[in-house]
C-alpha positions as CSV (number, residue, x, y, z in Angstrom):
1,X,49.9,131.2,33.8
2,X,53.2,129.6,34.6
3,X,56.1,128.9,32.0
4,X,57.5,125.1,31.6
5,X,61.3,124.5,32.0
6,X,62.0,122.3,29.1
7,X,65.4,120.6,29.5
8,X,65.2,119.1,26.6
9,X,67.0,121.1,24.3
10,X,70.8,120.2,24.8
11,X,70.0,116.4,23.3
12,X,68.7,118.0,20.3
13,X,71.3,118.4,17.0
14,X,70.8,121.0,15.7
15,X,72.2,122.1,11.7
16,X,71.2,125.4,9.7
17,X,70.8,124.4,5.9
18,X,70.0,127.4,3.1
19,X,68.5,126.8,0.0
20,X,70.3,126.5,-3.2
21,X,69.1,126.9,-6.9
22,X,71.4,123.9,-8.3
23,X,70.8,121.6,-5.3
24,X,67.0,121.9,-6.0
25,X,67.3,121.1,-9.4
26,X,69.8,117.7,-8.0
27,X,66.7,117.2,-5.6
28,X,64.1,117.1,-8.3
29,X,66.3,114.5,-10.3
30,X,66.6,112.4,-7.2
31,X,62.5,112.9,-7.4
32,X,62.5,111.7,-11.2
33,X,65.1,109.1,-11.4
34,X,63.3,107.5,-8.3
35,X,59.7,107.4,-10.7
36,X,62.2,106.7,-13.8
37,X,63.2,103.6,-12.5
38,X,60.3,102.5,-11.9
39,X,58.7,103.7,-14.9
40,X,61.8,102.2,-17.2
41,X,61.6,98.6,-15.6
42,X,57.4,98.9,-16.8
43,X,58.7,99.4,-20.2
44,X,60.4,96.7,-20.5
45,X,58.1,94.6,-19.0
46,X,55.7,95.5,-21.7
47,X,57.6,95.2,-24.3
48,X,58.0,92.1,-23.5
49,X,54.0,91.6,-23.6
50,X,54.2,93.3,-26.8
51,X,51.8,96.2,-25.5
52,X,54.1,98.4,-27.5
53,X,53.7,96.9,-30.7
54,X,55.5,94.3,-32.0
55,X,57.2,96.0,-34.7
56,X,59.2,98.5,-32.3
57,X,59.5,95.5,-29.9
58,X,62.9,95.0,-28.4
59,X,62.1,91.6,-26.1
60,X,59.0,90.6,-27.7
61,X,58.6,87.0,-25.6
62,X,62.2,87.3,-25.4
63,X,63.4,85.6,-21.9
64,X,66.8,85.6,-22.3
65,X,67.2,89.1,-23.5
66,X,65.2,90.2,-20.9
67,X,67.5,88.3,-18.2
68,X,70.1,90.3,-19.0
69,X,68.1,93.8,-19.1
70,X,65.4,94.2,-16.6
71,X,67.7,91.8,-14.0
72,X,70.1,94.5,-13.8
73,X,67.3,97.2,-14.4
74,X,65.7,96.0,-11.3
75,X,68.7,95.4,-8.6
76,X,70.1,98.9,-9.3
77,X,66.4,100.5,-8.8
78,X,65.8,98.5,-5.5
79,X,69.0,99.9,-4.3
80,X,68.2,103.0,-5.1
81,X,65.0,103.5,-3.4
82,X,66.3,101.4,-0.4
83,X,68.8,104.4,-0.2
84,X,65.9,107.0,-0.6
85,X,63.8,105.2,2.2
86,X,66.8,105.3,4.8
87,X,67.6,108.7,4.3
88,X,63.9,110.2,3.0
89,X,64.0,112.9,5.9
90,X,67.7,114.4,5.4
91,X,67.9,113.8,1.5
92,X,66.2,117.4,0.8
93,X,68.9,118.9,2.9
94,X,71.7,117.2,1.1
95,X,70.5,119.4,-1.8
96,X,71.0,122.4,0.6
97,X,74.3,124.5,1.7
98,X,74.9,124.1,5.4
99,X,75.6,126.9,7.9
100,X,75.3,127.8,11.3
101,X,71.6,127.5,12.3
102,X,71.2,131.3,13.1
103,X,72.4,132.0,9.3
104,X,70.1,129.4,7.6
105,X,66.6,129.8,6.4
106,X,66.0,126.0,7.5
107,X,67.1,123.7,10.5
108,X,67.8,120.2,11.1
109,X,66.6,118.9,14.3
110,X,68.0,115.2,14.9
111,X,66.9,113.6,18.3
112,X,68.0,110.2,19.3
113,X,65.5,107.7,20.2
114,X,66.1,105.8,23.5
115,X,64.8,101.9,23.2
116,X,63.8,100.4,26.0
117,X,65.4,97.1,26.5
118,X,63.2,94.7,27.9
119,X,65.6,91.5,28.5
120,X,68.8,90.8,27.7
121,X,69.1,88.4,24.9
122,X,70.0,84.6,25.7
123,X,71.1,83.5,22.5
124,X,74.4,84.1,20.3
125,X,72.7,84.4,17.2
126,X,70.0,87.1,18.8
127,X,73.3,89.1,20.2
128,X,74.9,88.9,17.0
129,X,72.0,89.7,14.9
130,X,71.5,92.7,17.7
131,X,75.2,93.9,17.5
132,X,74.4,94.1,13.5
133,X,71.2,96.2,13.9
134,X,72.9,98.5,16.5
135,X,76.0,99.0,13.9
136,X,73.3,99.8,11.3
137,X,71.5,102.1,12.8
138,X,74.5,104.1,13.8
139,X,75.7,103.6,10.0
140,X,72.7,105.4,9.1
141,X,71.4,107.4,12.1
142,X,68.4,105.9,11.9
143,X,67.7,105.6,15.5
144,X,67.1,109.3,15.3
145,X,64.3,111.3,14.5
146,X,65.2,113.7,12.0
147,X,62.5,116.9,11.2
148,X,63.4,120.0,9.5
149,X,61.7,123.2,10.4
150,X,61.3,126.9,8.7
151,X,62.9,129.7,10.1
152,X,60.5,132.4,10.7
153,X,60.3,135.7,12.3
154,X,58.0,137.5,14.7
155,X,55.8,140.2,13.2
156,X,57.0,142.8,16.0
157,X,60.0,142.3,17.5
158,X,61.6,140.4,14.6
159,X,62.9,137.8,16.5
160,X,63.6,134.9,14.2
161,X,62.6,131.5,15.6
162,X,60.9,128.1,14.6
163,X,58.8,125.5,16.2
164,X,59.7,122.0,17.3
165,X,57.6,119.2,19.4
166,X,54.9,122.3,20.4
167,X,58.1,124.8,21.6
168,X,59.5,127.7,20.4
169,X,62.8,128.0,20.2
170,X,63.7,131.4,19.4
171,X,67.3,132.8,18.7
172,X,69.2,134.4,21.3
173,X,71.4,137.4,19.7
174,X,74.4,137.0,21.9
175,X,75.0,133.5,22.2
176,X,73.7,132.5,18.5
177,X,71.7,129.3,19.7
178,X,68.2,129.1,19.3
179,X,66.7,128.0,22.8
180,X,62.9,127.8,24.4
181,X,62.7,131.2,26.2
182,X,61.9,130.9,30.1
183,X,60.5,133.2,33.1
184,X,61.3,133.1,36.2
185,X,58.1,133.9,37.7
186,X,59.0,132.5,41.2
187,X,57.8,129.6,43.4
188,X,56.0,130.8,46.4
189,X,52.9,132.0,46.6
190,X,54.4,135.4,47.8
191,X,56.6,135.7,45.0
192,X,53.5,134.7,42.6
193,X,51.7,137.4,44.1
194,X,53.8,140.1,43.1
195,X,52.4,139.5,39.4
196,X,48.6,139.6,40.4
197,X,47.4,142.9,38.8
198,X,48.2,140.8,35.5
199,X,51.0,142.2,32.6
200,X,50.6,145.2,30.4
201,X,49.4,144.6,26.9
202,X,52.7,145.4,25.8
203,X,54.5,142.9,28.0
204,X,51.9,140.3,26.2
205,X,52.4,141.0,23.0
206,X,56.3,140.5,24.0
207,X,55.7,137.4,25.6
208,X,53.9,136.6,22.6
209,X,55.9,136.2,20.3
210,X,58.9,134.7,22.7
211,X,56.7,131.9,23.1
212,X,54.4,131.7,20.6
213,X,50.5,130.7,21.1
214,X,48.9,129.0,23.7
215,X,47.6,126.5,21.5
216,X,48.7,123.0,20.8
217,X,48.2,122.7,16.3
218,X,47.7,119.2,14.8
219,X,49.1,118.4,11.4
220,X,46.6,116.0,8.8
221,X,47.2,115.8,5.4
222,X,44.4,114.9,3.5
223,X,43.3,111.9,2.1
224,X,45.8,112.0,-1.2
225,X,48.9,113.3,0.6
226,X,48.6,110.7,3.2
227,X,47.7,108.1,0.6
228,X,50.8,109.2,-0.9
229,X,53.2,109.4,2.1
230,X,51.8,105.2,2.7
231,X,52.8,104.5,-0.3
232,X,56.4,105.8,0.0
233,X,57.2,103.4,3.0
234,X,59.6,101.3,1.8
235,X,57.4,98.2,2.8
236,X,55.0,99.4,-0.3
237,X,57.5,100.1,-2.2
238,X,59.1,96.9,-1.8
239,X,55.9,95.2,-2.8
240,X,55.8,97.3,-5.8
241,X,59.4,96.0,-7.2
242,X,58.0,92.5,-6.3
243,X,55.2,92.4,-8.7
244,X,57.2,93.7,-11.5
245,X,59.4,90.3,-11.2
246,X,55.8,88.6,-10.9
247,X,54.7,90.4,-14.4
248,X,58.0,89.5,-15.6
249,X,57.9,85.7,-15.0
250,X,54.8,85.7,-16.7
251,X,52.2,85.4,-13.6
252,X,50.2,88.5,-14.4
253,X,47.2,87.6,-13.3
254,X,48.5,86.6,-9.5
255,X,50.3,90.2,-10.0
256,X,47.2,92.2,-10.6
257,X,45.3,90.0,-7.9
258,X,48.8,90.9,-5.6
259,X,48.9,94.5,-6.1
260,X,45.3,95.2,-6.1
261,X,45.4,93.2,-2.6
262,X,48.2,95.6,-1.6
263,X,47.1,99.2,-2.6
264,X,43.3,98.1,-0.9
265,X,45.2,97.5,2.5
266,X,47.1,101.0,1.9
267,X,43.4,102.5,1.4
268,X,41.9,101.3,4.2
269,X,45.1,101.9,6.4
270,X,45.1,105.9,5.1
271,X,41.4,105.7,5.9
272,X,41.5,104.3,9.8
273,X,44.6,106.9,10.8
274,X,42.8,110.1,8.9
275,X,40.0,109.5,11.1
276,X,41.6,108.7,14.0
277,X,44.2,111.6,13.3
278,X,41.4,114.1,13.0
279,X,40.0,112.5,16.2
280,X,42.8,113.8,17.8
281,X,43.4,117.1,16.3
282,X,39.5,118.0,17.4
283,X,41.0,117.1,21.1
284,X,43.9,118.6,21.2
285,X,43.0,122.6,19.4
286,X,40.9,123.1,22.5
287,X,40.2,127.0,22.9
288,X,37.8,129.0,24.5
289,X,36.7,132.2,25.9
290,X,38.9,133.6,29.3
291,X,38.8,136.6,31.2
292,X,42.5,137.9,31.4
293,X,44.0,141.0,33.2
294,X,45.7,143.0,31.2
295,X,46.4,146.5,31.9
296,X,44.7,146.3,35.3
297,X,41.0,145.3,34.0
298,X,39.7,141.7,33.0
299,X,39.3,141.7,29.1
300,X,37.8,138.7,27.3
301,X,40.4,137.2,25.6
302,X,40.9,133.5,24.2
303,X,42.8,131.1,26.1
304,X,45.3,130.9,22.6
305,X,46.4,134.4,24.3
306,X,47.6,133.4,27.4
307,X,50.9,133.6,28.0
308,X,53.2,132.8,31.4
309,X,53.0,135.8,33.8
310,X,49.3,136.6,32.7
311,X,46.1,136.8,35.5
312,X,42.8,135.0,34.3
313,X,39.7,133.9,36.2
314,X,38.6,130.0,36.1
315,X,35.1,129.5,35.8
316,X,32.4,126.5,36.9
317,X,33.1,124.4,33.9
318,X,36.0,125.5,32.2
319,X,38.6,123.5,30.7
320,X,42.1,124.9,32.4
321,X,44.0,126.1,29.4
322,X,47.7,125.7,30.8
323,X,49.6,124.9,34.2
324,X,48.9,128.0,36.5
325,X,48.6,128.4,40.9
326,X,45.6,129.7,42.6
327,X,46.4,133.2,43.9
């Protein structure tokens, strides 16, 4: 089995972020005021229905107190989520105390997206309207993918490290960087040869954990969490503010009819992708049965135990588990 040279690592941004009892508690009002909002602008949209009961009614069928309340009510909440959906994967690090990455219990990994440009654009208007995109996204570094990851530590060799884009990046004690650990295990078949009586269990197990499982794992929330994740786009969201000025102006009917219309689409998107998701994890956490030498005899072993250096035997039929050279 033969280890990958990923180059990847110098584009990646990398911050350390620890947690902090006071900045969870400013991350779970961030959490309420966003449902607050939503839930105070329903208030006084029923109170203006009189759902409430018209002797504790404040804008009872009152239009022009209502102008002057839930107006105000509603531009401040659609700001506020419209900041909450632009920076939804840094804001729970905001609520954390940064530090170097190999002092944290959490990192930030920000990597830029590169677009592909297909033509250049012909018109003023397209330019400018591309010039204000570009000057957005670099406002908000949204043309970055942004995932935070848990620091974690081997069970051995206590070697803390944590897992991006199916690498491990482990921590290297002198330099203080967390990098993908590499073997030179040469590039001729002589040199390859040198390793053909296969490693020691010991030198496995230390691979092991420097690299982490031979195994490719698939993330799919179930049905609510990715119902839920939908529904925090800002598109639904959006939607959702809509249809309280709808209730507001007094078309509740075409409101209900709107929003049922709208949370039948989310269903039946959640639906398609879980499938097709769990399609795809079924493919990808492939393992099987492989005769590896270790300590100079084939043992039956899974192919998850594979790691570069190691000696197995490819059989009529078998799926090969990894890149590796015929000896």
């Amino acid at each position: 089995a033969s280890s990958d040279d990923t180059g990847s690592e110098s584009a990646l941004l990398v911050k350390g972020f620890k947690n902090d009892f006071l900045g969870w508690i400013g991350f779970t009002s961030v959490l309420l005021v966003s449902v607050g909002w939503i839930v105070w602008i329903g208030f006084w949209v029923g109170d203006y229905y009189g759902t409430l009961g018209e002797a504790d009614s404040l804008a009872h069928y009152d239009s022009g107190l209502l102008d002057e309340t839930i107006i105000p009510i509603w531009l401040f909440a659609l700001v506020w989520l419209i900041v909450c959906c632009i920076f939804q994967r840094r804001i729970r690090n905001f609520f954390r105390i940064e530090c170097l990455p190999s002092e944290g219990a959490y990192v930030q990994i920000e990597r830029e997206l590169n677009e592909m440009k297909v033509s250049s654009a012909s018109s003023k208007i397209v330019a400018y309207a591309k010039r204000i995109e570009d000057g957005f996204s670099k406002l908000t570094r949204s043309n970055f993918h942004v995932k935070t990851c848990r620091i974690e530590r081997t069970p051995h060799t206590n070697l803390r490290y944590f897992n991006y884009m199916c690498t491990r990046y482990v921590l290297n004690e002198d330099t203080r960087q967390f990098l993908p650990y590499k073997f030179d295990l040469g590039v001729v078949n002589s040199q390859l040869r040198r390793h053909a009586d296969g490693l020691t269990s010991e030198e496995a197990l230390s691979r092991f954990e420097l690299i982490g499982p031979n195994f490719i794992s698939v993330y799919v929330p179930n049905f609510a969490v990715a119902f839920v994740l939908e529904m925090s786009q800002f598109f639904y969201l959006y939607q959702i503010m809509v249809m309280w000025i709808y209730f507001y102006w007094n078309y509740f009917i075409l409101g209900v009819v709107d929003i049922s219309i709208i949370l039948l689409s989310a269903l039946v998107k959640v639906f398609v992708s879980v499938r097709s998701e769990l399609r795809i994890k079924r493919m990808a956490e492939h393992s099987e049965p492989c005769d590896i030498r270790r300590d100079g005899k084939w043992q039956t072993l899974s192919t998850i135990d594979l790691v570069p250096g190691d000696v197995f035997k490819i059989t009529a039929g078998m799926h090969v588990p990894c890149d590796a050279a015929v000896l």
